[in-house]
N, C-alpha and C positions, 0 to 999 in steps of 0.2 A: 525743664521741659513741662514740669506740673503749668507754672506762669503762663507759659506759651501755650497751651492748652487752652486755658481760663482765658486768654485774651481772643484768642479763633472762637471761640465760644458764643462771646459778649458779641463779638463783632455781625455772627452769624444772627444769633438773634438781633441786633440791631439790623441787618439788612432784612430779615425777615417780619421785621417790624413797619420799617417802610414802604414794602412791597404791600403788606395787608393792610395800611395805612392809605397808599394810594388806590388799591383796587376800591377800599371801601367808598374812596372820593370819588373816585367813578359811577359808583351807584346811588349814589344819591342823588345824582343828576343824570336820573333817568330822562327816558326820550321817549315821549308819550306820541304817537303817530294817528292822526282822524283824517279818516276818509274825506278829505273838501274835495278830493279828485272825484270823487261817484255826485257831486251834487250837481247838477244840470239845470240851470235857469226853466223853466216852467213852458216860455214861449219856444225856446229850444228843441225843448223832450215833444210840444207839440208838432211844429215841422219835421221833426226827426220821425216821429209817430206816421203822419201822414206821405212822407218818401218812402216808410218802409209798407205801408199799405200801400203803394203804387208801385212795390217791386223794385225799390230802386236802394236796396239794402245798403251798399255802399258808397250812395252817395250821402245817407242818412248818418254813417261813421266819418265821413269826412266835414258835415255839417257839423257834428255832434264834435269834432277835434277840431277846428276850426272855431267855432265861435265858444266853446265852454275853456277853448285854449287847454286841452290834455293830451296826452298821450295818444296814439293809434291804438295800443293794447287796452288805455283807460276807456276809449270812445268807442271800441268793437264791443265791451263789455256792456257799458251803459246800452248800445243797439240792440244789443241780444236781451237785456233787460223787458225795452221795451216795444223789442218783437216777441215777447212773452207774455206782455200786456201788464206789466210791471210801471210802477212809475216810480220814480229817485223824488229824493226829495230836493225841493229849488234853493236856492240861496237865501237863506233869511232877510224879511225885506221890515227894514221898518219905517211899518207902515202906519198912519195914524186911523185909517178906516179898518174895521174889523173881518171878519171872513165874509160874513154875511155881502156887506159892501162893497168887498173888493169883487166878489163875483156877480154882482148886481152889474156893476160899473162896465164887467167882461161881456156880459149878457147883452147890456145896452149898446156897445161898442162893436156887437155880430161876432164875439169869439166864445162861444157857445164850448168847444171841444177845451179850449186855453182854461174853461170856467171850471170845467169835470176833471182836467187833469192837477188845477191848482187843488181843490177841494180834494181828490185823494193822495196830493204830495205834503199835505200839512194835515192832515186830519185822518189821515191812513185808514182812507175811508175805502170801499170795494168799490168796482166798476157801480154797480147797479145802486150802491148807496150813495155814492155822489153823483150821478145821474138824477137821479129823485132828490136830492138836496138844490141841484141848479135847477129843476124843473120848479119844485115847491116855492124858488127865491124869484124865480121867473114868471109865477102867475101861470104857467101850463095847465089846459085843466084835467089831460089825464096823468099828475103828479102822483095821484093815491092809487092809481089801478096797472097791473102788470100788464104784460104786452096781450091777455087774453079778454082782459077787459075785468076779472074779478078783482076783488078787494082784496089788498095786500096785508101783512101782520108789518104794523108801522110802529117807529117811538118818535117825542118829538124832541131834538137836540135844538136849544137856541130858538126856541120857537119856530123852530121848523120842520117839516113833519119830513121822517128818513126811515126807506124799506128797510127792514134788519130781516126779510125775507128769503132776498138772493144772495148768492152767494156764483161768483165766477169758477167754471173748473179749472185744476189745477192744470200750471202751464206743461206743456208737451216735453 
């Protein structure tokens, strides 16, 4: 009986051996998960932006599911995002012109909002700080002065001069 003991024994820990053997192989080949479902192409987040200022919430989630190709749950969220005044950041583009450039290029092209909302999804810049970055890259010449006409407290990022002033309230 002693044998037969010693032999259930061996066997036991040999199958316990296996079992923490395989759990361990399991974890090493973790599943690391990144959000590409919340990233929304740039021109996107702007039509989306502009249905949802014309009240037209739901058409702005079916745009938003429809051409970023997600989910209803993923595209109701991105909407709520940016009927928050929130912007996602765009699909990484590479591009061989730099920030400056590419929103020069938008500006010239009459997508002035495309220009504001690129500028705060790569540079997680505020409403009023990327405003004043497309203005300043735009040639506007009230760039340096707030909506009262005084002189704003600026820095210059890239040779460009950016309100570090405003600040947007927090969304509702």
């Amino acid at each position: 009986m002693d044998a037969l003991e010693s032999i259930l024994l061996v066997l036991l820990l040999v199958i316990l051996g296996l079992g923490i053997s395989r759990w361990m192989g399991q974890r090493k080949a973790s599943r690391i998960y990144v959000g590409l479902d919340l990233m929304t192409p740039v021109d996107v987040q702007v039509r989306a932006h502009d249905l949802i200022e014309a009240g037209r919430f739901h058409d702005a989630v079916d745009l938003i599911r429809k051409e970023s190709q997600v989910s209803g749950p993923t595209a109701l969220e991105v909407a709520k995002v940016l009927r928050a005044g929130g912007v996602l950041p765009g699909f990484p583009v590479f591009d061989e012109d730099d920030l400056p450039t590419r929103i020069r290029k938008l500006i010239e092209a009459g997508h002035r909002k495309q220009a504001v909302f690129l500028a705060r999804s790569t540079e997680d810049m505020s409403q009023p700080e990327a405003e004043a970055f497309v203005d300043a890259l735009s040639g506007e010449p009230n760039a340096g002065r707030s909506s009262g006409g005084a002189p704003v407290q600026q820095s210059v990022t890239d040779g460009v001069v950016v309100d570090r002033s405003c600040r947007l309230p927090p969304p509702r």
